[in-house]
C-alpha positions in Angstrom: -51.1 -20.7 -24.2 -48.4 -18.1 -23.1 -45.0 -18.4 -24.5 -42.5 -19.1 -21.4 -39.7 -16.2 -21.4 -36.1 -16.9 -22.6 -34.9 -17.6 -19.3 -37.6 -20.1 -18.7 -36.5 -21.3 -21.7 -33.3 -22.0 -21.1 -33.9 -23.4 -17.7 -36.2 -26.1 -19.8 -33.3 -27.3 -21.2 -30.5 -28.7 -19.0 -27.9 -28.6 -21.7 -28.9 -24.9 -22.4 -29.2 -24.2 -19.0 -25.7 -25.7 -18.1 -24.6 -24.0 -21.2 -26.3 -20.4 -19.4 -24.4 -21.2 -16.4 -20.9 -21.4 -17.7 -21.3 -17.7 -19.4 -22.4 -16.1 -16.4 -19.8 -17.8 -14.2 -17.6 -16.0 -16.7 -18.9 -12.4 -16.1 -16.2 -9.9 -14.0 -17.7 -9.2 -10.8 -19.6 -6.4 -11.0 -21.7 -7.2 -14.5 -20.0 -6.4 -18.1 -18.9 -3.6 -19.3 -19.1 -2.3 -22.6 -16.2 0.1 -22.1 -12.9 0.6 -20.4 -13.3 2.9 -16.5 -11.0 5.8 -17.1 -10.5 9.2 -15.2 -8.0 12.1 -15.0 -8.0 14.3 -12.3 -4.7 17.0 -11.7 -2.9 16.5 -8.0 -2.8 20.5 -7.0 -6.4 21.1 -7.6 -8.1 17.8 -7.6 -9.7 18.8 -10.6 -11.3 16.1 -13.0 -10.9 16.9 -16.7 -11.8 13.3 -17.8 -13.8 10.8 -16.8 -16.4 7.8 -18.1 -17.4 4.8 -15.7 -15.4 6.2 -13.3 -17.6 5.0 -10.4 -18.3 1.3 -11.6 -16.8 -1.3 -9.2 -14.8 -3.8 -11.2 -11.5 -5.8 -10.0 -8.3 -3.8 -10.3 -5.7 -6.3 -11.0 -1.9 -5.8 -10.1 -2.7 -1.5 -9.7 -3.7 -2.6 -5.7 -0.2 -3.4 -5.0 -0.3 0.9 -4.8 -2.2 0.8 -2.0 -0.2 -2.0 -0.7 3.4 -0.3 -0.8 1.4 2.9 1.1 0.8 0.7 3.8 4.2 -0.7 4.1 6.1 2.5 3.4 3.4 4.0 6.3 4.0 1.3 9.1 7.7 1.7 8.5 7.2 5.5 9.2 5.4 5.1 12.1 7.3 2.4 13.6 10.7 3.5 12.7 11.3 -0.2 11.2 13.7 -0.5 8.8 13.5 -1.2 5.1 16.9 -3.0 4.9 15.5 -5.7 6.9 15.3 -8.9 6.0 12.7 -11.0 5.1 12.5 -14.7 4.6 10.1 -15.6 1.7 7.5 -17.9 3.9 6.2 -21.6 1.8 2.6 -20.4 2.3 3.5 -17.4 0.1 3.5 -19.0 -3.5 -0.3 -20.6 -2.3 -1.5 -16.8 -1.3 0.5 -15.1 -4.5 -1.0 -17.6 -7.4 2.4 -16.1 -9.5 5.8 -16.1 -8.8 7.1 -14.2 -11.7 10.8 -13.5 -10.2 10.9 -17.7 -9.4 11.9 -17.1 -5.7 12.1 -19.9 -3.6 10.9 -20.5 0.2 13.5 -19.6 2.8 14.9 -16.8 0.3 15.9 -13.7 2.2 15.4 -10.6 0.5 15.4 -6.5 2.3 12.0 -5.4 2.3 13.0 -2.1 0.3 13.4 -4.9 -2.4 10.1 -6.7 -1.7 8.6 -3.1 -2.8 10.7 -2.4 -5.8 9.7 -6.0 -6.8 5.4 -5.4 -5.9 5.8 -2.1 -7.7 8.2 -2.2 -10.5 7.5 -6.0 -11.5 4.1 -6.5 -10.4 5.3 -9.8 -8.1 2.6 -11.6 -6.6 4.7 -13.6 -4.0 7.3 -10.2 -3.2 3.7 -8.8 -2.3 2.7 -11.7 -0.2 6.3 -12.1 1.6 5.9 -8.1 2.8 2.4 -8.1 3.4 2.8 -11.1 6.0 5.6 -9.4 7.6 4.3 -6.4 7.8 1.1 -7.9 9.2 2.8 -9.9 11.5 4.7 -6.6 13.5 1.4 -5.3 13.6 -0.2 -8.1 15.1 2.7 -8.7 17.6 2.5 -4.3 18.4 -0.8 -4.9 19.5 -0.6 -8.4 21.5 -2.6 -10.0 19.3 -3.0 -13.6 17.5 -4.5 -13.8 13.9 -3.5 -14.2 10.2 -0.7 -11.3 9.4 -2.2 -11.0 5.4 -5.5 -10.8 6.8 -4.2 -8.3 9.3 -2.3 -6.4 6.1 -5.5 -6.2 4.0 -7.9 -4.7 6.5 -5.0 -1.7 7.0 -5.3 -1.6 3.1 -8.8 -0.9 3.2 -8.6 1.6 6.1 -5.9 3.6 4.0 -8.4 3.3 1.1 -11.6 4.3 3.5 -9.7 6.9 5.1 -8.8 8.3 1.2 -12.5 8.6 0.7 -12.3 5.5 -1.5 -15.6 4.2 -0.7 -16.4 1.9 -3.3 -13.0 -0.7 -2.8 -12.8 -3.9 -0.9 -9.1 -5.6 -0.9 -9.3 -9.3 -0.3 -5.0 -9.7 -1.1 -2.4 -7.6 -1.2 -1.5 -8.1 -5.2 -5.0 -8.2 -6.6 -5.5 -11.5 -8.4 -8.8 -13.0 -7.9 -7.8 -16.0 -6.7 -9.7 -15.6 -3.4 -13.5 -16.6 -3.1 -14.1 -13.0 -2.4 -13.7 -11.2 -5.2 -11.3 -7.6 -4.8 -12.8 -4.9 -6.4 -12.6 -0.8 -6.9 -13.3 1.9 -9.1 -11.5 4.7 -11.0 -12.1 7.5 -9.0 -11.0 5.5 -5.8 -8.0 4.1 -7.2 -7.2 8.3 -8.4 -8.2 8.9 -4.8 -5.7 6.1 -3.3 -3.0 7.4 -6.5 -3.2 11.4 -4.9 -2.0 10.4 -2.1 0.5 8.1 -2.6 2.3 10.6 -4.8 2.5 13.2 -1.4 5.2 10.5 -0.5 7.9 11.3 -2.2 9.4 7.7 -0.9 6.1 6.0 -2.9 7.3 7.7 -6.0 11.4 6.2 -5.7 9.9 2.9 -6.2 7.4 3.9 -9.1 9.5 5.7 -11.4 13.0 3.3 -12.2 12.8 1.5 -15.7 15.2 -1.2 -14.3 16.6 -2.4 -11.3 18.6 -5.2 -9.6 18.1 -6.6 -6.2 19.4 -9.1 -4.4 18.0 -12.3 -2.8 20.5 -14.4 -0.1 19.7 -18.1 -1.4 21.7 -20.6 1.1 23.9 -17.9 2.0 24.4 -16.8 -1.4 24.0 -13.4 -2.8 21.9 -13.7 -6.3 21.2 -10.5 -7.9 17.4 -10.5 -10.0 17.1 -7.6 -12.6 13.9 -6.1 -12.3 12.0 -4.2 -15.7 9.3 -1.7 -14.7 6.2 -3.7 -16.4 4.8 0.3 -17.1 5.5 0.4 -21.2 5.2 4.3 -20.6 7.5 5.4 -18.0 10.1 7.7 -19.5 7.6 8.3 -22.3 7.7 12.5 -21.9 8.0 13.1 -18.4 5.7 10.4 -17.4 7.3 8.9 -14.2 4.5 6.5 -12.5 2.7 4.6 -11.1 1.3 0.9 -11.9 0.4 -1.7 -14.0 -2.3 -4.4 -13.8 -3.4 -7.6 -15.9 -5.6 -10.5 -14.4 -8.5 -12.3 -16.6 -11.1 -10.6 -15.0 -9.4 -6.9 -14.5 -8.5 -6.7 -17.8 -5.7 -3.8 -18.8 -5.5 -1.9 -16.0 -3.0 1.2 -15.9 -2.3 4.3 -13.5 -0.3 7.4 -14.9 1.4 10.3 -13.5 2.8 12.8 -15.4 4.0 16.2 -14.0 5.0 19.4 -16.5 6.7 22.5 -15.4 5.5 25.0 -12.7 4.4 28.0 -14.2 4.4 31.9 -12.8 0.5 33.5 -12.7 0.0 36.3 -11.7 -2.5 36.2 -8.6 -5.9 39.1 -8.7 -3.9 41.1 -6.0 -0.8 41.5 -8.8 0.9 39.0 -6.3 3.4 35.9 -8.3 2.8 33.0 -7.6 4.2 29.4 -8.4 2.1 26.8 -9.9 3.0 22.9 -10.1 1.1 21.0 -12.3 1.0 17.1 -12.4 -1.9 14.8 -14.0 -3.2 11.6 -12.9 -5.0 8.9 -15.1 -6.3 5.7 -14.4 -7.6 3.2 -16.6 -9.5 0.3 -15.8 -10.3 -2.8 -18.0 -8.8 -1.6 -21.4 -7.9 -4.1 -24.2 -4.8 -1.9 -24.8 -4.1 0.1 -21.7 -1.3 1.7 -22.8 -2.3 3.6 -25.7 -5.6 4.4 -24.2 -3.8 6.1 -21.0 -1.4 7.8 -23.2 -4.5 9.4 -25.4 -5.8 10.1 -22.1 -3.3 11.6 -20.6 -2.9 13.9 -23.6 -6.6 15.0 -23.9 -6.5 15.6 -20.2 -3.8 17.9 -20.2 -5.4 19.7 -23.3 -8.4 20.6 -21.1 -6.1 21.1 -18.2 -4.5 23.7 -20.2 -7.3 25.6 -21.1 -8.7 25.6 -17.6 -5.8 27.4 -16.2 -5.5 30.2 -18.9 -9.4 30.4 -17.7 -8.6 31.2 -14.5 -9.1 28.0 -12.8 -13.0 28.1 -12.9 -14.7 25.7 -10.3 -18.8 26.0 -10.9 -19.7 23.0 -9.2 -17.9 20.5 -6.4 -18.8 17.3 -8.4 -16.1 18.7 -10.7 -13.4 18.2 -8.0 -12.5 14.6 -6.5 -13.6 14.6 -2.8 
């Protein structure tokens, strides 16, 4: 008589089965991983010098808020709107956010230039939520439409990301807890891809690279000043100035560096001089200890970096540049 397999097994036995269940409903979308998702590409070249996983979807955690303050600080470009408004916290923030680190209160009134120091320096899911609804909601109202503004927010967070060549990210929020029946998820390489380009807008990096900061919140007419800390354990560490931190339960550590060193003079094959800037991105996804394992990375990365240039730069394939 043929043995039944251990799934049929399991599935014999309602306790084991139930018992089955449970594990699995505990499982990260996108499978287990026996590693952390890592990559390290330089912005000038787009050259990768590290990378494992790097193209395994897996949620992101607080690093989507980086794509979040691009879209804000872009619809404020475009529409000239600006970021000394302010913005009343809405109620139905704290149910979207699931966090409210900073303990704001409905009805506060906060400038939306501290809404984005708040998303980006102290990770704040409801600071997210307030801008992502206003911002949503001038959109809506541009275009003579009705609808939900965060809804409205996210799908303009996943054309930035499409339009990056991120291919392999779905936002469901605008802070990145999975609190949402559809789970958010991206990868290293498309999170480096997102990073690139936020660090061409030199107003992205003011709110990315502050250790500490206060802003102020108008509570029944009253001025309140909140110190923000920069959650990035790293920033100021060498010249590292950037970008984001993120830890949920199912993203794990998750971590985005920049680090830029000092141009250098090489001379060009026509005997020309020319000027060469040099900044490194890293991204780590799902580490148990982020922060030393982006540091390490960041250092290996920049050893390989290093030995590329003196080698003149060599490019003998395109999968070795991020497209």
């Amino acid at each position: 008589m043929p043995q039944p397999s251990p799934a049929q097994s399991a599935f014999s036995r309602p306790w084991l089965a139930m018992l089955l269940f449970l594990v699995l409903a505990c499982v990260p979308a996108g499978g287990l991983w026996a590693q952390s998702s890592v990559i390290a590409v330089d912005l000038y070249n787009k050259k990768i010098h590290v990378l494992a996983g790097q193209d395994i979807k897996r949620p992101v955690g607080g690093v989507t808020m980086i794509a979040t303050a691009l879209v804000a600080l872009d619809w404020s470009e475009a529409t000239k709107n600006s970021l000394s408004t302010l913005v009343s916290i809405p109620p139905q923030a704290f149910t979207i956010a699931g966090d409210n680190s900073l303990n704001l209160y409905p009805g506060d009134q906060i400038t939306l230039r501290d809404l984005l120091f708040a998303t980006m320096m102290a990770s704040d899911n409801v600071s997210a939520t307030a801008l992502a609804g206003f911002v949503g909601s001038d959109i809506l109202m541009r275009r003579g439409k009705s609808g939900d503004p965060i809804e409205e927010f996210v799908s303009q967070m996943n054309k930035l990301a499409a339009r990056e060549g991120a291919k392999s990210t779905k936002f469901t929020n605008p802070h990145g807890f999975e609190n949402s029946r559809s789970v958010p998820y991206s990868t290293a390489a498309d999170m480096a891809r997102i990073t690139l380009y936020a660090l061409s807008r030199a107003p992205f990096r003011f709110y990315t690279n502050q250790r500490t900061r206060d802003i102020k919140v108008l509570r029944g007419g009253q001025g309140i000043n909140i110190p923000l800390h920069n959650t990035n354990q790293l920033l100021g560490v060498g010249t590292i100035d950037g970008v984001k931190t993120g830890n949920t339960p199912r993203s794990g550590g998750c971590l985005v560096l920049s680090e830029e060193h000092p141009g250098t003079v090489m001379k060009q094959p026509d005997g020309q001089d020319a000027v060469f800037r040099h900044r490194m991105v890293v991204v780590v996804l799902g580490s148990p200890d982020p922060f030393a394992e982006g540091n390490s990375l960041l250092k290996q990365s920049w050893s390989i970096y290093d030995q590329w240039i003196r080698g003149g730069r060599p490019v003998t394939d395109p999968s070795q540049l991020l497209r």
